[in-house]
N, C-alpha and C positions, 0 to 999 in steps of 0.2 A: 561577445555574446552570441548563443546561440539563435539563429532565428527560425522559431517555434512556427511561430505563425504562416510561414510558405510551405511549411511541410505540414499542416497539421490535419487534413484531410487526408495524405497520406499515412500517418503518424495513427488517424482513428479505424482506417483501413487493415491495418496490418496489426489494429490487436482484434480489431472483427477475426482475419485470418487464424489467430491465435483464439478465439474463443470459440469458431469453430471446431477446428482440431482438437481442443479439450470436450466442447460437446459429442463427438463423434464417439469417442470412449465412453463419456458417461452414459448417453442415449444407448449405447449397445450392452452396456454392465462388464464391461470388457476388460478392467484395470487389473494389471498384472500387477503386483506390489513388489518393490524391493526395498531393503533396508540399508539405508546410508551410515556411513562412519557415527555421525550422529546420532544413529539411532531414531532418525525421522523415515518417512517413508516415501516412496520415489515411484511414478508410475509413469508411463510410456507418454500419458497426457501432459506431465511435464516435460520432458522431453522433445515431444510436437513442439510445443508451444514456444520452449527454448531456442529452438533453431530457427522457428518462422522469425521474434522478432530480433534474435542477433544475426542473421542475414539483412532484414531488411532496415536495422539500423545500420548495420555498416555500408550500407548502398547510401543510404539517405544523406549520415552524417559522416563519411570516411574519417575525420579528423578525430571523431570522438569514440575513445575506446568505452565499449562496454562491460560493466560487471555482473552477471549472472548468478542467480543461487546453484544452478548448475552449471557453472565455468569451474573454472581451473581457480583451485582455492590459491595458489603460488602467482596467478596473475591477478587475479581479483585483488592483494593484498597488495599488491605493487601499485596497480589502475589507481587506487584509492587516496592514495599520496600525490598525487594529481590536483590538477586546477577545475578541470573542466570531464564531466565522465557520465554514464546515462549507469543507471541502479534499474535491476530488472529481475523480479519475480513473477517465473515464466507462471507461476498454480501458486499463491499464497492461498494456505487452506488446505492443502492437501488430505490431513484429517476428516475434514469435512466434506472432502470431494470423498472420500471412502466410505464416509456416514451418510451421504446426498441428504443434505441441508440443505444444499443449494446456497451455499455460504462461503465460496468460493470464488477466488479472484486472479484478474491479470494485473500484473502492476511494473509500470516503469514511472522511471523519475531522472530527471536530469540535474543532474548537480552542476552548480554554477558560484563561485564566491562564496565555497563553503557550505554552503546550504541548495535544499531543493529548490528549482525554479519552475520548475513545470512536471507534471504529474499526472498520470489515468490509471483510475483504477475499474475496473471493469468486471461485471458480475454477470456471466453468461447465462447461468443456469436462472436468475433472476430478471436477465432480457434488460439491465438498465446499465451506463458506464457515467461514469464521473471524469471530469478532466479541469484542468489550468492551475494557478498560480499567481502570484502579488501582481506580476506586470498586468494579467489579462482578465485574473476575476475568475472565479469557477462556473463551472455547468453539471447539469444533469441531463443527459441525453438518452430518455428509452427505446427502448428499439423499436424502430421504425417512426419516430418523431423526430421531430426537432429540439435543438438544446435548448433550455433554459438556463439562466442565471439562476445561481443558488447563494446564502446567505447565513450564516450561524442567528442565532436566534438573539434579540435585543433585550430579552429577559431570563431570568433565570429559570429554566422549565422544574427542577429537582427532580432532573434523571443522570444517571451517570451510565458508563458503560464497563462491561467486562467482558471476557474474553468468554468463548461458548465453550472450548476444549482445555482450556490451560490458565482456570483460575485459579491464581496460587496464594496459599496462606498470603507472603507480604502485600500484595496488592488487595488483597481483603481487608491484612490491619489499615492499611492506610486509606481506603473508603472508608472503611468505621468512621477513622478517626478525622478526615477531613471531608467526606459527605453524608453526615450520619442522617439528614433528612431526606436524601436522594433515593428513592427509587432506584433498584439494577436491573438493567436488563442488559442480556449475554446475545452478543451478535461474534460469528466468526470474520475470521480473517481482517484486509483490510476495510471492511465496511466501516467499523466503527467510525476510524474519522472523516469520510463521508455524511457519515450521519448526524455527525454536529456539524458540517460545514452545511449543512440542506436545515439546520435550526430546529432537528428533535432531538438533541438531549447537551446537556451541560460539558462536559469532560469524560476522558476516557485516562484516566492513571493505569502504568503498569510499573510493577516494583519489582524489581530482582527475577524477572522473567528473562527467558535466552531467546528474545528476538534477535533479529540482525537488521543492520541498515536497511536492505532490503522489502523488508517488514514494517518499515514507518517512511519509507521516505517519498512514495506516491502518494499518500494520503496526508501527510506533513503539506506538501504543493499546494493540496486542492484544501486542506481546509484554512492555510493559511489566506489562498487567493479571495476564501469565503469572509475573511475577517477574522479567523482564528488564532490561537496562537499553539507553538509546539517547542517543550522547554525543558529543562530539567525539571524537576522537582524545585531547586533552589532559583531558577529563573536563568541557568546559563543555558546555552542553546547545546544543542547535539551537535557531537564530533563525528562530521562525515569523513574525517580522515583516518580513524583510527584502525588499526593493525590488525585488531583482532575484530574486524569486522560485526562486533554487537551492536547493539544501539543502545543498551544499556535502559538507565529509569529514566520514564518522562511523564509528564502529564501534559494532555491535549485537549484544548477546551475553546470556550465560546468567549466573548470578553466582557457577559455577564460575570465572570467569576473575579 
């Protein structure tokens, strides 16, 4: 096992670093856009960001290879078939870093026994970061305070959550169909599961959307640490090993549901 805990002053350090570097771009209106194979969009702030924390995880943890949303898509596929490997989305949001919503995030995760064990995700533009996992329990640490413990809610609130750029027809039917008293409210990026793990709103389903591992597996950490749970739809857990690097359909909730 990795241990979290002797590094983790350093570990909250070096996405400070990385949320600098992406404020410097936003604060200046500076984002040069490029468009990736994907046809998603790529700017110099991911890039910053990307470099700050795959240097300074590989200082920290030499033994533990990283995968990047901007690595090397031939190594990232290989890393993944692995035991032990850190998942890192240098700007989850990107869309929203171009729209300034301020709905924008850093996010690593440490994969450990298949599943995430530790996780921060960190919203600069909003000044607050989120961190931990099952062993340690989550926080919420605004800038320039101290962390609090955070906690999914003991009751069922009837709010659920959607995506703020990319709400798609099937994750709509299946709110219909299995939160049809919930309230929606649309939050970008990784906030969402944050936001149930801090105990404002019920679940976040996404259905037939092209997330990547990347894209759930910080916020999978921190709301499971909160008491959460994060599943398929049918209750089998997420495959962090798979090939084609998706994360495929899941729902993320509170264990009011």
């Amino acid at each position: 096992m990795v241990n979290i805990q002797e590094h983790l002053d350093e570990l909250l350090n070096m996405v400070q670093k990385a949320d600098q570097a992406i404020m410097e771009v936003y604060d200046a209106h500076a984002a040069v856009v490029e468009m990736k194979a994907d046809n998603t969009p790529l700017t110099q702030a991911d890039m910053a960001s990307h470099h700050i924390i795959s240097k300074e995880l590989a200082r920290l943890f030499p033994d533990v290879p990283v995968v990047s949303e901007e690595g090397d898509r031939e190594a990232n596929t290989r890393i993944v078939q692995g035991k032990t490997f850190w998942l890192v989305d240098p700007l989850d949001g990107t869309k929203e870093f171009l729209a300034r919503t301020g709905h924008f995030t850093v996010c690593l995760a440490l994969i450990e026994n298949d599943q995430p064990s530790f996780g921060v995700v960190s919203a600069p533009a909003l000044g607050v970061t989120y961190y931990g996992g099952r062993s340690m329990g989550s926080f919420k640490k605004p800038a320039g305070q101290t962390a609090q413990p955070i906690r999914v809610s003991g009751q069922k609130l009837h709010k659920v959550l959607g995506s703020r750029s990319e709400l798609d027809e099937q994750t709509k039917a299946y709110i219909a169909e299995h939160f049809a008293d919930a309230e929606l409210q649309q939050i970008g990026s990784q906030l969402k599961l944050p936001h149930i793990a801090e105990g404002l709103a019920d679940a976040y389903p996404r259905i037939g959307g092209p997330l990547h591992l990347w894209d759930l597996a910080a916020g999978q950490a921190i709301l499971e640490g909160a008491g959460g749970t994060v599943s398929r739809p049918d209750g089998s857990p997420i495959d962090y090993h798979t090939a084609t690097l998706k994360a495929g359909d899941f729902v993320a909730a509170g264990p009011s549901l």
